[in-house]
C-alpha positions in Angstrom: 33.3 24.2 -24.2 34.1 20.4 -23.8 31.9 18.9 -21.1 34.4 16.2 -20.8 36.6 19.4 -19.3 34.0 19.7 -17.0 33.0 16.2 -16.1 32.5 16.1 -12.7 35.0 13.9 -10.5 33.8 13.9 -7.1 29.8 14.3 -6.1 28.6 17.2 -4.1 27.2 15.1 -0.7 30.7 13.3 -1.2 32.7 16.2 0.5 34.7 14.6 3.4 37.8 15.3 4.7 40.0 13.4 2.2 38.9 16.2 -0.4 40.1 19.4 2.2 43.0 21.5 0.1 42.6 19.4 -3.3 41.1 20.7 -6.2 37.2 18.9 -7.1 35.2 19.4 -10.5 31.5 19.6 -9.4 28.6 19.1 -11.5 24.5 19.8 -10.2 21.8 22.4 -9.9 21.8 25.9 -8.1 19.9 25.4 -4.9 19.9 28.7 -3.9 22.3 31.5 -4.0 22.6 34.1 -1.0 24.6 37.7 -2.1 26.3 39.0 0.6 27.0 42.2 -1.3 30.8 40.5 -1.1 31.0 37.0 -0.8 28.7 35.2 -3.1 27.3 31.7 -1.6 25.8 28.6 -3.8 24.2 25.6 -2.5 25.4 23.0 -5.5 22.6 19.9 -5.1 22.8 16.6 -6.7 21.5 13.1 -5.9 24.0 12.6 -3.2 23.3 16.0 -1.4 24.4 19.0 -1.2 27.5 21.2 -0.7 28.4 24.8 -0.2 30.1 27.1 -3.2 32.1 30.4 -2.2 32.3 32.9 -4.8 34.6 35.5 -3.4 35.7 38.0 -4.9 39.3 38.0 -3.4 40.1 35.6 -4.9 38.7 35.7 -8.6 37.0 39.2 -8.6 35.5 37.7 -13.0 34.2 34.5 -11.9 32.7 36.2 -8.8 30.8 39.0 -10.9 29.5 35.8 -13.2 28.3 34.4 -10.3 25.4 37.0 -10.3 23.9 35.3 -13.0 23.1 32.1 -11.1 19.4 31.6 -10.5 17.7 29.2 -9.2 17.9 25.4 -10.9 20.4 26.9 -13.5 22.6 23.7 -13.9 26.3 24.5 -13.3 29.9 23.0 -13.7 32.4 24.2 -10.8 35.9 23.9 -10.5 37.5 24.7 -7.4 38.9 23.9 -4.0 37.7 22.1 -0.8 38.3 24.3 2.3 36.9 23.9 6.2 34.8 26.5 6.8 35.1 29.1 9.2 34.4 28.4 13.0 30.9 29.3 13.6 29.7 28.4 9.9 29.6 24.8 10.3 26.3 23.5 9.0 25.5 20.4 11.3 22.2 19.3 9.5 24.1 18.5 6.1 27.2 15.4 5.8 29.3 18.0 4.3 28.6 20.8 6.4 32.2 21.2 7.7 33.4 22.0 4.1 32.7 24.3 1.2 34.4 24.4 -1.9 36.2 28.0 -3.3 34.8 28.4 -6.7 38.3 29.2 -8.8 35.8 28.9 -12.4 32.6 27.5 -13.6 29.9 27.3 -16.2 26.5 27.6 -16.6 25.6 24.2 -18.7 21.9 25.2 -18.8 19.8 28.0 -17.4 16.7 27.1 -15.9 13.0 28.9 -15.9 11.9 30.2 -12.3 10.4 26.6 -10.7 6.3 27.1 -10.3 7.6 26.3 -6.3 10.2 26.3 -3.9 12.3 22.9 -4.3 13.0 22.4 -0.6 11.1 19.8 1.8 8.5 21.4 4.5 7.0 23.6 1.9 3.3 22.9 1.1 2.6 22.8 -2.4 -0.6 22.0 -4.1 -0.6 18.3 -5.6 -2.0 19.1 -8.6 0.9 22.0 -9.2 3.4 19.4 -7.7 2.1 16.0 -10.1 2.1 18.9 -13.5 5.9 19.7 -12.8 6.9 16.0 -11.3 10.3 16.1 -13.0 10.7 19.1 -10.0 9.3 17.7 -7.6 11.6 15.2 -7.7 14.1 17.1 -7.1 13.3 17.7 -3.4 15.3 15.7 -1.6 12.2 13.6 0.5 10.7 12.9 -2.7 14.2 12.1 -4.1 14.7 9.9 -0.9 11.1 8.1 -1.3 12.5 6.7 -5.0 15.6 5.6 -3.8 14.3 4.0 -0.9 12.4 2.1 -3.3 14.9 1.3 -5.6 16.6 -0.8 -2.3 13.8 -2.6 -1.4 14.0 -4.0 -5.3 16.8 -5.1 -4.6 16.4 -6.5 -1.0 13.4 -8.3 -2.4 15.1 -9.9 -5.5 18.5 -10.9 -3.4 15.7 -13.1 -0.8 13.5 -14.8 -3.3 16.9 -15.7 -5.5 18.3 -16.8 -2.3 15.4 -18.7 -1.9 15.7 -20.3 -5.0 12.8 -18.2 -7.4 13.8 -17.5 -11.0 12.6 -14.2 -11.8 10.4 -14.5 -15.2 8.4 -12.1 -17.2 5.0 -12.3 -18.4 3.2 -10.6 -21.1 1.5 -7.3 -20.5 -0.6 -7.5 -24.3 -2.7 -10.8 -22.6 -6.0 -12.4 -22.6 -9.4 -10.2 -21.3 -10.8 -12.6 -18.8 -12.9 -10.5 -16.8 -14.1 -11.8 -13.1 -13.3 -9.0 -11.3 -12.3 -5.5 -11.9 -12.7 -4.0 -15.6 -9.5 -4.5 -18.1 -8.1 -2.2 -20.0 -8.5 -2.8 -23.2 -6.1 -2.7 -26.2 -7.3 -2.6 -29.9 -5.3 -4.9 -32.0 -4.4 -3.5 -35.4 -3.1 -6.4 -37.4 -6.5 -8.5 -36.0 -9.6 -6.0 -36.4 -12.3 -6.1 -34.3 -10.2 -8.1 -31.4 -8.6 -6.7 -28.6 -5.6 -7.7 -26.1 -6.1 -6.8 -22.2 -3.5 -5.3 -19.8 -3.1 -8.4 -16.9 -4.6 -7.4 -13.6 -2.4 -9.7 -12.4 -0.2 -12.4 -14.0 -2.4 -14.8 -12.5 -2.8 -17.4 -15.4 0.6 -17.1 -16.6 2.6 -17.9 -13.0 -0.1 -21.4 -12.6 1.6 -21.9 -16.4 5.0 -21.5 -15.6 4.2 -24.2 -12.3 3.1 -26.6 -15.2 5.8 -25.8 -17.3 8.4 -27.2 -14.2 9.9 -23.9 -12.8 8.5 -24.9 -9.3 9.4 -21.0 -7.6 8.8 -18.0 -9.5 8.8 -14.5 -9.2 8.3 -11.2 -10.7 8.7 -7.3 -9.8 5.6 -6.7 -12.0 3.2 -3.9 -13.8 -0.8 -4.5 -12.8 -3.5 -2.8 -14.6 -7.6 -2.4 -13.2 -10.1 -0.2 -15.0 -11.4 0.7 -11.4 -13.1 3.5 -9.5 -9.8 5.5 -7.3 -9.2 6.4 -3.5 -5.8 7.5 -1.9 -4.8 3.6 -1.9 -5.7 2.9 -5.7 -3.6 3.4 -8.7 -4.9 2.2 -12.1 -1.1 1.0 -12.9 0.3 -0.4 -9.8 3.1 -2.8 -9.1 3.1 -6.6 -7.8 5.7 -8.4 -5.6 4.4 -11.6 -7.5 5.1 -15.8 -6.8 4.2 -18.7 -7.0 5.8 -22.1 -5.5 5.3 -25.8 -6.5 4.9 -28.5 -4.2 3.7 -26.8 -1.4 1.4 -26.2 1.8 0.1 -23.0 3.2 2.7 -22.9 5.8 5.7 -23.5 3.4 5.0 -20.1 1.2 4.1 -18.3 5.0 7.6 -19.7 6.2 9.0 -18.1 3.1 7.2 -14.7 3.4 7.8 -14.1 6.9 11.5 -14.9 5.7 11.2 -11.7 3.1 9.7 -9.2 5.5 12.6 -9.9 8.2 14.5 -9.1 5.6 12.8 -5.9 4.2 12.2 -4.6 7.7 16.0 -5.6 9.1 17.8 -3.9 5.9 16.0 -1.0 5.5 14.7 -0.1 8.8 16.9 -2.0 11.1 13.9 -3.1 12.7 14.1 -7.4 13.4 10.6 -7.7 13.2 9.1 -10.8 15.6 8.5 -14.1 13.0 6.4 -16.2 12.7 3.3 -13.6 12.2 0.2 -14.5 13.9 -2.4 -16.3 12.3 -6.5 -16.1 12.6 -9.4 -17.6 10.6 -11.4 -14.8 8.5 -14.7 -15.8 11.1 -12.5 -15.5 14.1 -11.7 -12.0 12.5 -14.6 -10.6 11.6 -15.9 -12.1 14.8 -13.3 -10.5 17.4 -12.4 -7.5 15.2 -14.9 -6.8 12.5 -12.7 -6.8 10.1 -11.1 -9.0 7.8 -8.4 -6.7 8.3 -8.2 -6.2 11.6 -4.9 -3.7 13.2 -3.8 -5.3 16.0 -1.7 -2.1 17.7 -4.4 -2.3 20.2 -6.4 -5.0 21.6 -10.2 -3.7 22.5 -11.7 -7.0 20.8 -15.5 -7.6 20.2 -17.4 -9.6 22.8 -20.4 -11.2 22.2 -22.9 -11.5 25.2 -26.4 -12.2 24.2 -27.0 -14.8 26.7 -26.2 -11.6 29.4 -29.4 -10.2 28.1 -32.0 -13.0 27.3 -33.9 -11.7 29.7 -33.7 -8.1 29.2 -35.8 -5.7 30.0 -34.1 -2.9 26.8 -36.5 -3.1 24.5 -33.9 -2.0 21.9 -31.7 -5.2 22.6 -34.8 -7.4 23.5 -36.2 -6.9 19.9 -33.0 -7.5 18.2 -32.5 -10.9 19.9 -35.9 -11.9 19.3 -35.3 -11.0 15.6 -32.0 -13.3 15.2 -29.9 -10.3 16.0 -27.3 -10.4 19.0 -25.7 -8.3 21.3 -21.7 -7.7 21.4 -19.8 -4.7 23.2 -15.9 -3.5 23.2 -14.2 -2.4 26.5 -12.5 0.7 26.2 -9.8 1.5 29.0 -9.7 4.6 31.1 -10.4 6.7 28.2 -11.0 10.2 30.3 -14.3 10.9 27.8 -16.3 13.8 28.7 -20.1 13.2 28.6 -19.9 14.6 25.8 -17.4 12.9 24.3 -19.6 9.8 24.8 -22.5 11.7 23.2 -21.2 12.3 20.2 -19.6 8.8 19.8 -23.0 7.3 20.2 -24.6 10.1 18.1 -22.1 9.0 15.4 -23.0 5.0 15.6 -25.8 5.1 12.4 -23.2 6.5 10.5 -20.9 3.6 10.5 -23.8 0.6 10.5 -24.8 0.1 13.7 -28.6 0.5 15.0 -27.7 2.2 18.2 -25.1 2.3 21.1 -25.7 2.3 24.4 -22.7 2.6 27.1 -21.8 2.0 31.1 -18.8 3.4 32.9 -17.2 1.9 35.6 -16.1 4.0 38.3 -14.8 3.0 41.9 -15.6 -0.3 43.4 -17.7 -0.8 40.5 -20.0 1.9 41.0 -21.4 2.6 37.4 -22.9 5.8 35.2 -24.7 4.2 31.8 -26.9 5.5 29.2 -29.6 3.1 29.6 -30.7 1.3 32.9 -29.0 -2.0 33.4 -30.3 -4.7 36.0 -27.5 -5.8 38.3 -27.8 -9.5 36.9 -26.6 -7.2 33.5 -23.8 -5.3 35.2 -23.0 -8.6 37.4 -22.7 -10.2 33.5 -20.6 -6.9 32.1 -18.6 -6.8 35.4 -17.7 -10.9 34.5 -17.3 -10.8 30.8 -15.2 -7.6 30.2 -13.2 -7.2 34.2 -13.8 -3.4 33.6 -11.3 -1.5 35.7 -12.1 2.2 37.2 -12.4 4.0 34.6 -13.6 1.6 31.8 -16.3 2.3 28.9 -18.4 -0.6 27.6 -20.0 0.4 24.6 -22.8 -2.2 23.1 -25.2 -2.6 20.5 -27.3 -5.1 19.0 -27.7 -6.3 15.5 -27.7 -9.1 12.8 -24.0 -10.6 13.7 -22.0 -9.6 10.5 -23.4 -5.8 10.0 -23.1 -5.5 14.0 -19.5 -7.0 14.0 -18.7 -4.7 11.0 -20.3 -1.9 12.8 -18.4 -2.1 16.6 -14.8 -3.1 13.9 -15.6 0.2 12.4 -15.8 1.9 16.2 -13.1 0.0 17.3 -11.0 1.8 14.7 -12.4 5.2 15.4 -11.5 5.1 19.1 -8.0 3.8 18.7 -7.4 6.4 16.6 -8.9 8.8 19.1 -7.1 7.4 21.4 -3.6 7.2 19.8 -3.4 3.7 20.1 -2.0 3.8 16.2 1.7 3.8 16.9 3.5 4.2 13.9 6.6 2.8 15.1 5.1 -0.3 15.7 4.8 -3.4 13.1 1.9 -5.6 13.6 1.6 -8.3 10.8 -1.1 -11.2 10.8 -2.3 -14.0 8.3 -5.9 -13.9 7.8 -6.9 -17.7 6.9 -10.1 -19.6 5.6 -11.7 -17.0 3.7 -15.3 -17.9 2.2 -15.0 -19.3 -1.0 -18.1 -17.2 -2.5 -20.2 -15.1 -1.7 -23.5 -14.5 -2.9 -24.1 -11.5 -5.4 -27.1 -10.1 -5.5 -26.7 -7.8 -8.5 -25.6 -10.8 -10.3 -28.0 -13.9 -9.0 -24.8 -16.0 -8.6 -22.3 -16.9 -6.3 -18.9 -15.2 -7.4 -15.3 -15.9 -6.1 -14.1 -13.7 -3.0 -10.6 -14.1 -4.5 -11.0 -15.4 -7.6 -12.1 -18.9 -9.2 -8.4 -20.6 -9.4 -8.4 -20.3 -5.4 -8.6 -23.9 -4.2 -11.1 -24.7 -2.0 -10.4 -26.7 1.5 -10.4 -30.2 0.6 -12.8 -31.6 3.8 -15.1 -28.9 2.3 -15.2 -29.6 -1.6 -18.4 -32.2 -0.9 -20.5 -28.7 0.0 -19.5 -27.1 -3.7 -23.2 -29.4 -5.1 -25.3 -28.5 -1.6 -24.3 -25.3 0.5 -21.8 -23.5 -1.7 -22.0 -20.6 0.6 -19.9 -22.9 3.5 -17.0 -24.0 2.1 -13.7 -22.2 3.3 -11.1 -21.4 1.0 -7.5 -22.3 1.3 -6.8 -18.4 1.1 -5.0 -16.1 3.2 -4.1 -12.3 3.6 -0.9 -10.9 5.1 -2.3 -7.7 7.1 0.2 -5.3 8.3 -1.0 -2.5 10.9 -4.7 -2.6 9.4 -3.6 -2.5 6.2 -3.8 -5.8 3.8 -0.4 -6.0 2.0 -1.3 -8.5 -0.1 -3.3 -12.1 -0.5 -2.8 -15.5 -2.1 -4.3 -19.2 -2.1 -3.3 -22.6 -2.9 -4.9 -23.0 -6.0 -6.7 -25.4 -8.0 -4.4 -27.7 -10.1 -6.5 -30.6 -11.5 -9.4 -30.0 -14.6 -12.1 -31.5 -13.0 -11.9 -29.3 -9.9 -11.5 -26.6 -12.2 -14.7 -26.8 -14.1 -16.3 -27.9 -11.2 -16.1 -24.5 -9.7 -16.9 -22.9 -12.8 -19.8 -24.7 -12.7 -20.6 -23.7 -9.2 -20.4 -20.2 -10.5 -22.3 -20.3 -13.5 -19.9 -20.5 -15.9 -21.0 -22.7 -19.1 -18.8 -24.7 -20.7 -18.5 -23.0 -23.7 -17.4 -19.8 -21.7 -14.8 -21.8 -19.6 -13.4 -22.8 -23.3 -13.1 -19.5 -24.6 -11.6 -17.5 -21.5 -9.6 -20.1 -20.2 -9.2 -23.1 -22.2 -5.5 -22.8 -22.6 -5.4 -23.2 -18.5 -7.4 -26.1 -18.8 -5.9 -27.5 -21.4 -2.5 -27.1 -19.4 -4.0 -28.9 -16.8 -4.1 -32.2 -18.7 -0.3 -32.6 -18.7 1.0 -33.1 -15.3 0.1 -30.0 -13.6 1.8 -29.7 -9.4 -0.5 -28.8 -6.6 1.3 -25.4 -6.0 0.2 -21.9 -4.6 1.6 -18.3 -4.4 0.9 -14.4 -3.0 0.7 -11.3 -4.7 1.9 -7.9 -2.3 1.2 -4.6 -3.3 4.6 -2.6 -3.5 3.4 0.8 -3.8 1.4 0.2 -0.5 4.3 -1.5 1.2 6.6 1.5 0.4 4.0 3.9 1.5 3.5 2.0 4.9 7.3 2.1 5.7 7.8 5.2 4.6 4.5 6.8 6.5 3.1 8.6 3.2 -0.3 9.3 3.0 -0.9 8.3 -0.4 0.1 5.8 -3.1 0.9 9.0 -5.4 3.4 9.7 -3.2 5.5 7.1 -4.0 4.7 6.2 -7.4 7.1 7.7 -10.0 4.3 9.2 -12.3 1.4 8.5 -11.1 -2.4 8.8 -11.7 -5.0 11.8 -10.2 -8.0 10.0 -8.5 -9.7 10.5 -12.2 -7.2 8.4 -13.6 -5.4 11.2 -15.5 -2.0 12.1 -15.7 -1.2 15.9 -15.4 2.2 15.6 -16.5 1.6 14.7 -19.7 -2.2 15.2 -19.7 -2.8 11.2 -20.5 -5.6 9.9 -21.5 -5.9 12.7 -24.8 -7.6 11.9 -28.0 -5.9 10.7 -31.1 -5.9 11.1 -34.7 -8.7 10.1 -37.0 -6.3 8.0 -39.1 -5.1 6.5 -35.8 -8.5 5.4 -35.1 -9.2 4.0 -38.4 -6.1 1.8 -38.5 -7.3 0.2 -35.8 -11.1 0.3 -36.9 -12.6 1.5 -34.1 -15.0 4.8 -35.0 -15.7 7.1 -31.7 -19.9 7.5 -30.8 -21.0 10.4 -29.6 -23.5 10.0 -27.0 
């Protein structure tokens, strides 16, 4: 048999009306075959769909008794001709389900073992199963689907920032280690023993480089590596929507990012999502939201009332405030709770950080059930502060103000979940600004970067880098979408001194600035732009727009949550001559 005989000239989800009464050559895999003890039916599936095959015995009584053989997945070769099928057969769900195609001859090109699972969506299968046989998975059409979909937004992606005048450049994956952050991976290096490349957590260095080197916009659709601990959000290869501009101010690059999500959301959702995004300060955050990350779907924003209760007569609240604590709350609206309901959100309070919760309902004219035993000055204050309508919850605690705004952010969350407040169909995308620059690290007895320590700090605030490090803002944002942080980026430091200044701020000697990143430094002598740029998680983009649960979901191959692969059972040991090429010599602990 030639396969160029059988080369398929039409695909099977291509079936339209222009094919009816002309003969087609069809090449894909058996999706199922129903025996009707006569008539033999085939569901032919390939990338573009699927269409229906008619063995009939009629017509071809050989071919039809061949037919018998198909199984499941068997990959086949049809000839034959494109009919209507017969009223009351039509197949709505399917774009060809007004045709089928009369099988006049086919082959089998390749048989197929009996899949592990059924290859049709709505079927749960175990993930484990599902990641060991991916190559089948993948051939259901969601999952199918989920890879295309990504392969568009690629391209949508790459059209904008070209449009936008970005040269799209690769950077090395076999780089530097120059650990402040997550762990590297590490690669041996044979032909320099005893040395050892890193896999780039990000292109970080590189895209500041390529700045100096003149290319002003830059991007790059890129592999990301992090030796880190895995949740349903973490992959230890992941991929970057990376840039970086020249020339620029924060609200330049946010101009040109809000740009690129209209895009995204307008070509492959149809969705013309509002622009510009919002904007908040990371205190304001924290401060109305607990969160740095706050989803802003529903409102139900912290309020802070201590001077409601300086004279309080709760001890719980009293001691607090006299300790430097506070007191916020959160309005909840018409919620229908049941007393019990209520119990067991306050029973549930320790667990996410907060001290205690105390609550007061408002019913008609402001008649009120609470927990505790308010004065009316208090309710008078509530009544004020939150404008409760029938109905209302006001749930309050009392705290030092970070853990208690992290706390009541973490509630928040709960209840609007509760509540069904997280509409999926909605798009709600805000820039977090003014992030800290450091924060303190206990473990390490230093102040570390929040971001990391090219992030440029706000100008008004670089005096405070000698006397209260812990103060000055950074010119850092976050693009959050729903809850979820897409990605972050900063202006960054462009000139030496300001560079080894905050090494210096965090304890990084000289000699240690010189051997991780001297070559950056070193750049930074020859004319180097004030520029800035954003790095956006793809994987967790696709899985937002898409509504997966988990970033394995759309990744191609991906990881387990211990960082194995069960396709091909990666990581696995290697030879001993392996090991001694590279003269490394395994310890057995």
């Amino acid at each position: 048999m030639k396969f160029s005989e059988w080369k398929r000239n039409v695909c099977c989800g291509e079936i339209s009306e222009e094919h009816v009464g002309k003969e087609v050559i069809l090449n894909g895999w058996a999706f199922r075959r129903r025996d009707h003890g006569g008539v033999i039916f085939v569901d032919l599936r390939d990338r573009s769909g699927i269409v229906q095959l008619v063995f009939n015995p009629e017509k071809n009584k050989e071919v039809h008794n061949l037919a018998r053989e198909i199984k499941d997945e068997y990959v086949l070769a049809v000839k034959g001709k494109v009919v209507y099928r017969p009223e009351g057969t039509v197949n709505p769900k399917i774009p060809t389900g007004k045709y089928e195609v009369v099988v006049e001859d086919f082959v089998i090109l390749n048989p197929s073992a009996h899949p592990p699972f059924p290859l049709e969506d709505g079927v749960k299968v175990d993930e484990m199963l599902r990641l060991k046989y991916r190559y089948l998975d993948m051939r259901r059409p969601s999952v199918m689907n989920t890879f295309i979909f990504r392969h568009r937004l690629y391209q949508v992606v790459r059209n904008y920032l070209s449009s936008q005048g970005f040269i799209e450049i690769e950077t090395p994956f076999l780089t530097k280690s120059t650990p402040e952050g997550a762990r590297d991976y590490l690669v041996p290096s044979r032909v320099n023993p005893g040395k050892f490349y890193a896999l780039p957590q990000s292109p970080q260095l590189f895209k500041q480089i390529l700045m100096v080197a003149g290319f002003e916009r830059y991007f790059q659709i890129v592999r990301c590596f992090r030796d880190e601990d895995l949740r349903a959000d973490r992959q230890p290869e992941f991929t970057q929507i990376d840039m970086e501009m020249s020339f620029i101010d924060e609200d330049d690059l946010f101009n040109v990012v809000e740009g690129m999500f209209y895009t995204i959301f307008k070509e492959l959702k149809g969705i013309e999502i509002p622009v510009p995004f919002r904007r908040i300060s990371y205190n304001t955050a924290i401060s109305k939201y607990g969160s740095d990350k706050p989803d802003l779907r529903f409102s139900m924003e912290i309020h802070h009332i201590s001077d409601l209760f300086k004279n309080t007569e709760l001890n719980f609240i009293r001691k607090e405030i006299e300790n430097g604590g506070e007191i916020a709350g959160i309005k909840v609206q018409s919620p229908n709770f049941s007393r019990k309901d209520i119990e067991t959100i306050s029973a549930e309070a320790s667990s996410i950080g907060l001290k205690g919760l105390i609550w007061i309902k408002f019913d008609e004219g402001n008649r009120t059930t609470s927990s505790v035993k308010f004065s009316q000055e208090e309710v008078e204050g509530l009544i004020k502060e939150f404008e409760p309508e029938r109905g209302d919850i006001i749930f309050l605690s009392a705290g030092k103000s970070e853990e208690l705004c992290r706390g009541l952010g973490e509630l928040r969350l709960r209840l609007g979940k509760r509540l069904g407040l997280m509409n999926s169909e909605r798009y709600e995308f805000l820039w977090v600004t003014e992030f800290p620059l450091l924060e303190w690290s206990e473990e390490e007895g230093r102040y570390v970067a929040m971001h990391h320590p090219f992030t440029s700090p706000v100008e008004e605030d670089i005096p405070l880098l000698d006397k209260e490090p812990g103060k000055v803002r950074a010119r850092a944002y976050d693009l959050v979408l729903n809850g979820v942080e897409l990605g972050g980026g900063s202006i960054r430091i462009h000139r030496r001194d300001l560079q080894e200044k905050m090494f210096e701020v965090l304890k990084i000697s000289k000699e240690e600035a010189e051997l991780k990143f001297g070559f950056l430094l070193k750049a930074f002598e020859y004319g180097a732009p004030p520029h800035g740029g954003i790095a956006f998680g793809l994987d967790r983009l696709v899985m937002l727009l898409l509504g997966a649960e988990s970033l394995r979901d759309v990744i191609a191959f991906p990881k387990t949550q211990k960082a194995v692969c069960p396709l091909t059972d990666a990581p696995s040991p290697v030879s001993d001559a392996q090991l001694a090429e590279l003269h490394i010599r395994i310890l057995k602990t």
